[in-house]
Structure formats: C-alpha cells, structure tokens
matplotlib code that plots the C-alpha trace (Angstrom):
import matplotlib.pyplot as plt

x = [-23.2, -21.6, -19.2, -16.2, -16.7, -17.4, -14.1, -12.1, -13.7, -12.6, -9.2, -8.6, -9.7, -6.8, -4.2, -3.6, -1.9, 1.1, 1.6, 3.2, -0.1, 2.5, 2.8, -0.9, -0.9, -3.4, -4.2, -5.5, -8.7, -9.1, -8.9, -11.0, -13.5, -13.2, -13.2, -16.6, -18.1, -21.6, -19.9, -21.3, -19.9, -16.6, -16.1, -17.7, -14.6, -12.2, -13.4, -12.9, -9.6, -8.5, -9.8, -8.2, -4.7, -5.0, -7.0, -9.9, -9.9, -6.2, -4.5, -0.8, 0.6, 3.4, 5.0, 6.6, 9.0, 10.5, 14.4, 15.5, 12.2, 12.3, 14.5, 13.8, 15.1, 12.3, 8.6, 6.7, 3.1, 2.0, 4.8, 4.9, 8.7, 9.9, 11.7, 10.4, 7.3, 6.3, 4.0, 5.6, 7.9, 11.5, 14.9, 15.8, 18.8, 19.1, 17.9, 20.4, 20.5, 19.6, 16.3, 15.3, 15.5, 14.1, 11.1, 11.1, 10.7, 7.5, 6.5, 6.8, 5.6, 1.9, 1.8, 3.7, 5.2, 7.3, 9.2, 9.9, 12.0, 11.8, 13.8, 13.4, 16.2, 15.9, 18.2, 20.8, 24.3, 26.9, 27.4, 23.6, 23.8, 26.2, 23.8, 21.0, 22.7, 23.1, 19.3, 18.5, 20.7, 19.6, 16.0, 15.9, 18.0, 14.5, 12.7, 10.8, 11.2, 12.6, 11.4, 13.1, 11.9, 14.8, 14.2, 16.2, 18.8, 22.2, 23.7, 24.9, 23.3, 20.4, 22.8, 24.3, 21.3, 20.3, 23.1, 22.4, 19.1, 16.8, 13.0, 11.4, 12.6, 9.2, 9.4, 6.0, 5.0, 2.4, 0.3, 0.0, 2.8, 0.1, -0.9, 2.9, 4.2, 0.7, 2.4, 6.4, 8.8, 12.1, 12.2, 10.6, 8.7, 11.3, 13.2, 11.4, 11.0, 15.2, 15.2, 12.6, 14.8, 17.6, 15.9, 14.4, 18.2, 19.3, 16.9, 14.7, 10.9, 9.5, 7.0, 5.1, 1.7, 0.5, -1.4, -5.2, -7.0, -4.6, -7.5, -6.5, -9.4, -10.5, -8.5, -5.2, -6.0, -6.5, -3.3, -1.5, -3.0, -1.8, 1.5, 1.8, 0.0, 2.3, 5.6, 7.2, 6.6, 4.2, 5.0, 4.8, 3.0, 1.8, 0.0, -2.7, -2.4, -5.5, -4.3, -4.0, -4.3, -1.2, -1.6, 1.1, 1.5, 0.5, -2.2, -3.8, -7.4, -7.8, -11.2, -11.6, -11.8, -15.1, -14.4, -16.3, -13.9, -11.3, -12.5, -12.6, -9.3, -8.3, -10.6, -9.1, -5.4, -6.7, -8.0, -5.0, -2.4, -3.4, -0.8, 0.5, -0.4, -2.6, -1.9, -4.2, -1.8, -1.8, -5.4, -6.6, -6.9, -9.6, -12.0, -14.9, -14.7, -17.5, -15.1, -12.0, -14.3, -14.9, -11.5, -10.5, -14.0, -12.1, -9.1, -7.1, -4.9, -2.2, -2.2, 0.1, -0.4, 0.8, -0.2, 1.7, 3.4, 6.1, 4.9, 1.2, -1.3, -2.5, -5.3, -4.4, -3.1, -6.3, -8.7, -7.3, -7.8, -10.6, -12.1, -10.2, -12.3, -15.0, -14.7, -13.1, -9.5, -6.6, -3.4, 0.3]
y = [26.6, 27.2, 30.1, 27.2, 26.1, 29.8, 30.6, 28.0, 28.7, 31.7, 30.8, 28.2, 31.1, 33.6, 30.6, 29.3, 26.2, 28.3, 30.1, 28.6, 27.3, 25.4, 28.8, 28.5, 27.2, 25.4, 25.1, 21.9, 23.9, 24.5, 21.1, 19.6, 21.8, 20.6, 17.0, 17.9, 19.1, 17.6, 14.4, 15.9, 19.6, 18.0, 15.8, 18.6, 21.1, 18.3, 17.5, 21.2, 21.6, 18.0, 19.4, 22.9, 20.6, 17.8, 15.3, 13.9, 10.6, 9.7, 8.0, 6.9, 3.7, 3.0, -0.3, -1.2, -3.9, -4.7, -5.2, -6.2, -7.2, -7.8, -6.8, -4.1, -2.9, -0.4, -0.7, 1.2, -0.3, -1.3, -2.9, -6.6, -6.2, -5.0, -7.6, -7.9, -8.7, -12.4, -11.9, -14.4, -12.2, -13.5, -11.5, -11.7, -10.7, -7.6, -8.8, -8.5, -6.0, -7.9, -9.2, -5.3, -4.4, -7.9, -7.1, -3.5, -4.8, -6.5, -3.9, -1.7, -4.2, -3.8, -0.6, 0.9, 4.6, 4.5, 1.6, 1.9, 0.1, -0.4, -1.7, -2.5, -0.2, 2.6, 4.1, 2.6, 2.3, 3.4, -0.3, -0.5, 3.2, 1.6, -1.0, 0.8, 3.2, 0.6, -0.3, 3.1, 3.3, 0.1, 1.1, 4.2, 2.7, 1.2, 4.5, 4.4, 6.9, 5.7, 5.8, 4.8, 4.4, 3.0, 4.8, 7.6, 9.7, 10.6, 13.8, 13.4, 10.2, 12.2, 13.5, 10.1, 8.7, 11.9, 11.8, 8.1, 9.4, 8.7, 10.6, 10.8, 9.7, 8.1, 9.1, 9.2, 11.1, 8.7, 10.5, 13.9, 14.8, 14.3, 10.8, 9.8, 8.3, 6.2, 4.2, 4.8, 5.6, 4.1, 7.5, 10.6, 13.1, 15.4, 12.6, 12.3, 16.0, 16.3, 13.1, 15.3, 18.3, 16.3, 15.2, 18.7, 19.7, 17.2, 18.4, 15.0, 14.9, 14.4, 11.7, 11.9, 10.3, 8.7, 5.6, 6.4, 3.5, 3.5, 4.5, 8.1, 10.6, 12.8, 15.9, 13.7, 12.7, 16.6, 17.6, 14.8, 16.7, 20.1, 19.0, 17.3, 20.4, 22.9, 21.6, 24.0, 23.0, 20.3, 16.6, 16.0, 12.6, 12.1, 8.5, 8.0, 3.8, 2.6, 0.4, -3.4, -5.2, -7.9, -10.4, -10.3, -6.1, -4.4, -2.7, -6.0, -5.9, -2.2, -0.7, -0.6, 3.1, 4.3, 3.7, 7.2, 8.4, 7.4, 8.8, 12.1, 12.1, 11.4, 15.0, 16.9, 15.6, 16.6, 20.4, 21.2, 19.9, 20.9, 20.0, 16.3, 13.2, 11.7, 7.8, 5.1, 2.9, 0.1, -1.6, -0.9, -4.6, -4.4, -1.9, -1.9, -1.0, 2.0, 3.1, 3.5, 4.9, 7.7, 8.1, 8.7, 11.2, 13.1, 13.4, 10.3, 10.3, 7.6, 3.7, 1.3, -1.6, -4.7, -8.2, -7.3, -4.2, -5.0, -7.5, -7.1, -8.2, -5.6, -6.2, -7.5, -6.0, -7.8, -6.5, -3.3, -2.7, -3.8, -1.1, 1.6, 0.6, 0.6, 4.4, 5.2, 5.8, 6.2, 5.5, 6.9]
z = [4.8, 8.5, 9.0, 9.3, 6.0, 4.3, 6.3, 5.1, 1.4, 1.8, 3.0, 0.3, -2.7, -1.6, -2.3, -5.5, -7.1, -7.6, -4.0, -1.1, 0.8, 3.0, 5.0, 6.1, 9.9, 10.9, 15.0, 16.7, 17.6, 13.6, 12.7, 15.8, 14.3, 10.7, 12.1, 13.8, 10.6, 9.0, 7.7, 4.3, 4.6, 5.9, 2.5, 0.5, 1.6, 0.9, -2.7, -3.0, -2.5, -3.9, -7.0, -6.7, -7.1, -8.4, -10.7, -9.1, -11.2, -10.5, -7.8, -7.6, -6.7, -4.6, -3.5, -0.3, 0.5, 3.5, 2.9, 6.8, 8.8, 12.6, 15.4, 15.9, 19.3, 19.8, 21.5, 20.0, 20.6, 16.9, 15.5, 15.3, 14.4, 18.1, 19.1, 23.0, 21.5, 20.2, 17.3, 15.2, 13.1, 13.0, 13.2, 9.3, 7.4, 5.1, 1.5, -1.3, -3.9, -6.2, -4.3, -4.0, -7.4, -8.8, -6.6, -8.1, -11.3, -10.9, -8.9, -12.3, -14.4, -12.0, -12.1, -9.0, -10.0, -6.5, -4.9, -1.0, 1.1, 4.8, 7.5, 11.0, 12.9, 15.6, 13.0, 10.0, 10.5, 8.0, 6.6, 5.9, 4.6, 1.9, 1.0, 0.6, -1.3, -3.8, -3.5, -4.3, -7.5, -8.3, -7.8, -9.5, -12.7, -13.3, -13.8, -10.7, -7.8, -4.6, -0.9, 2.1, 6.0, 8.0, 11.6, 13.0, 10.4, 12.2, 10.4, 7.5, 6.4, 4.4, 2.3, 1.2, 0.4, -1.7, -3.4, -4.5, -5.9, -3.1, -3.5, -0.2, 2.9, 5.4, 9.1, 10.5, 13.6, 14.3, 16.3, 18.8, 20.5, 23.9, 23.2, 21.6, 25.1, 25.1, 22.4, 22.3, 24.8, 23.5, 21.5, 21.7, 19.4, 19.1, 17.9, 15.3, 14.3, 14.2, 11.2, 9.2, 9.8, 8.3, 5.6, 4.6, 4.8, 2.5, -0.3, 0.1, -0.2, 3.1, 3.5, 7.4, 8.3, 11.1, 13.0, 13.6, 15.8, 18.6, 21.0, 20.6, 20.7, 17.7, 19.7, 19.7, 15.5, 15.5, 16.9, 14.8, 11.4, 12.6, 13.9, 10.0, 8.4, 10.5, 9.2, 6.9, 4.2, 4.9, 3.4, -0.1, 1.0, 4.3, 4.6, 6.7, 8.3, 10.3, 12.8, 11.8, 15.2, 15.7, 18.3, 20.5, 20.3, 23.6, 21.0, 20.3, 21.5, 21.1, 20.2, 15.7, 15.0, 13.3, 9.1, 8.7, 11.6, 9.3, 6.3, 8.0, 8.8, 5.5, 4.5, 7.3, 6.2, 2.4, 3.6, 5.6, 3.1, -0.2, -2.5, -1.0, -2.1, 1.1, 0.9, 2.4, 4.0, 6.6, 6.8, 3.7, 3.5, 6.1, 4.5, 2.0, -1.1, -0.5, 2.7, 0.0, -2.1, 0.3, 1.1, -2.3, -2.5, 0.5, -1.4, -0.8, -4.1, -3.4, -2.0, -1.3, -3.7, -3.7, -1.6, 1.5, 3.2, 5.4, 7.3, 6.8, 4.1, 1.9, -1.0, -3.8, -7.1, -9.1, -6.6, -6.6, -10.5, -10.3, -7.5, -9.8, -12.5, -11.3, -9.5, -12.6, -11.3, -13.3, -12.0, -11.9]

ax = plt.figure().add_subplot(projection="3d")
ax.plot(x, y, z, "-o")
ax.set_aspect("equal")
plt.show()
C-alpha cells in the first residue's frame, strides 16, 4: 500500500457516517494524486468508502425530462440546445402541466425514485417560476422527489420553488474554473457558484457535477472534483456526464476520453464526497456494460434512466434491468 492510500485510510477512519465529512477539504494536488493512483489501489479506496456509507448493491434511479427544450441564448460548447448553433434541435414551447406529471407517472411506474425537469434558459423568469411551481406540486403529489435545472436563480426564486416542495435544485460547474472559458463564456464560474449559494440558502439539496471529455486534462478533471468536494457542504448528488458529441456543437469532433479515465473520475468524485449519491449521467448510452460495471464498483450509486435525457438518447429501461440483474443491483 502507498503512503496516499494509507493517508487517506487513515483520513477516512477518523470520520464516521454520522460526522460532518463535508468539512474535509480536499486540494487539486490531492486529488491529481488520487487520479494517478494504481488503477487498482484507486478503485480499492473508493469501494472503501462507498461501503463506509452506503449499500454497495443499490443504486437509485432518477428520471429526467425536458419541459422547454431549445433556445437557449447561451454558448456553452456542449449543448446542442444553444440556439446559434444548428444541431437540429428546434425552439419548443414549455410542456403543460399536465404533460410533466403524465410523464412522471410512468416514470414511477418503471422504477424512477426522482423526477427532474429541465429547461433551456440562462435563467427562469417569474411567469416560468409559476409554472414550474405547479410542476413541482404536481410532481411530488405522486410521491416522487422533485429535481429542477433551469439555468441561473435570481434571488428569491429558490425559495418559491422550495416552498412548492422542490428536492434538489441541478446547477453543474462543469468543469475547473481554468478550463471553464475553454467551453463557456456567456456566463462565468462565479456565476454559477452565486445559484448554488442561493439554493443552499433556500434549504434545497444541491445537485453539481460536471462534463468530463471536453479535452480537459486530468489536472482540469482534478480541479473540477475539488472545486465540487470543497463546497460546504458538498452536493448531496453530483453527476458525473461523459461528453456525448453533437454534430453541429463547436465540441463536435473532440478526442473520446479514456472509459477507465472515466471510471476514475467517478472513484475520485466517490473518495472526496463520501456521503452523495455520484450519478452516471450523459453518455451512459455509449458505454459497456463492464465500464458501468466499474463505475458502480467505484462507487457510482445513482443513474439516470429512461430512453432519453433531454435531448439525448440514454439506454433503455429493459436494458438497464437487465445489467442490474445481472451485477446484482437493487434499485431505489
């Protein structure tokens, strides 16, 4: 065993499931070094801690619709709903109500635990606050937990939609603060920093992740992790999206990360944050079934299920319950 992993060993044993790990800070430095681990050391530690807090065997399912795709007015590099780029997504109206919750309901009847909704605005205005509001009561009167991601909170809106019930509120960082205006520059990171404040503030679950497969470098992946792990406290879920490549986005064309490159940043995400639920996300359609079973051996505990995402394809519920079978899974 290397000194790194007897350190963080030792680091992990002084913390129980009921103290506040979220005051641990974690540097970049720490986590480049836990990224550049033995791959077999690296998803030895995770399965460690994963198993310190939480059940191994489980893994909870989430849904995620999108209830106002396209549009968007933003550029962030990725998105094939920025409307300056022609990737085939059209500028759609906001779905009803009832559409939202009729989709929640067969989300529920497959299994999903969570329902999220997305829309594709730099940030909601107060008539789309009103309808969502609705969603959310809607949503929740089905006994599921709610999620939202709807861009950029202005003060005050948090609150309304805690106060109609709403879970967790999704804001990603993306990725480091030193490889962020590589990808986005109609906002910037601190941007994104103040709508997690407001959501902390308003007593909502934060959910943060990132994009890994940008062309970012395992230092930049690094500094993502520790800018996620240093939040206090750290997100409840923070999913983890491997870039799905969307002709017509200025990231079209770029490089396919490494699926074991991946799979360590799902262990380093799992070491660092202790207590969230670490979701595979976005291009989960494109991996193996032995790659998402290394994901969940590195502490992966959550998925988004369901045949599409918000604009992109994502396995299918059949084939997922079949790979949880077969690993053994149980599901939440």
């Amino acid at each position: 065993m290397n000194q790194l992993t007897t350190d963080l060993t030792e680091q992990q044993s002084n913390h129980s499931a009921d103290e506040s790990v979220g005051s641990l800070r974690w540097s970049v430095a720490q986590i480049q070094s836990l990224l550049d681990l033995p791959f077999n050391d690296l998803i030895h530690q995770a399965q460690l801690v994963h198993r310190q807090y939480h059940n191994a065997n489980e893994v909870q399912l989430s849904t995620l619709i999108s209830v106002k795709t396209g549009g968007c007015p933003e550029d962030c590099g990725y998105c094939p709903q920025a409307a300056r780029y022609h990737t085939g997504v059209e500028n759609e109206d906001m779905l009803s109500v009832d559409e939202v919750v009729s989709a929640a309901k067969v989300a529920k009847e497959q299994g999903a635990s969570r329902f999220c909704m997305g829309a594709a605005w730099r940030g909601p205005k107060q008539r789309d606050i009103d309808k969502v509001t609705e969603m959310i009561r809607g949503v929740k009167s089905l006994g599921l937990e709610t999620c939202a991601t709807m861009g950029m909170l202005k003060p005050g809106q948090a609150e309304q939609l805690g106060q109609a019930g709403l879970d967790y509120y999704n804001h990603n960082l993306d990725t480091s603060p030193e490889f962020y205006e590589k990808i986005i520059s109609t906002r910037d990171y601190q941007d994104r920093l103040d709508t997690l404040g407001e959501v902390r503030e308003a007593g909502i679950n934060v959910c943060s992740g990132g994009i890994v497969g940008m062309g970012e470098t395992r230092h930049a992946r690094a500094g993502l992790i520790a800018q996620l792990a240093n939040l206090d406290p750290y997100p409840a879920s923070v999913p983890i999206n491997n870039l799905v490549q969307v002709e017509g986005t200025p990231l079209h064309g770029t490089d396919a990360l490494d699926p074991l490159e991946f799979v360590r940043t799902i262990a380093a995400a799992r070491i660092t944050m202790p207590k969230a639920k670490v979701r595979l996300s976005a291009g989960r359609r494109e991996m193996s079934e032995a790659v998402q079973a290394l994901c969940f051996l590195a502490g992966a505990n959550s998925v988004f299920y369901g045949d599409k995402l918000l604009t992109t394809g994502n396995p299918d519920t059949a084939r997922d319950q079949a790979l949880f079978k077969k690993l053994g899974l149980s599901t939440q």
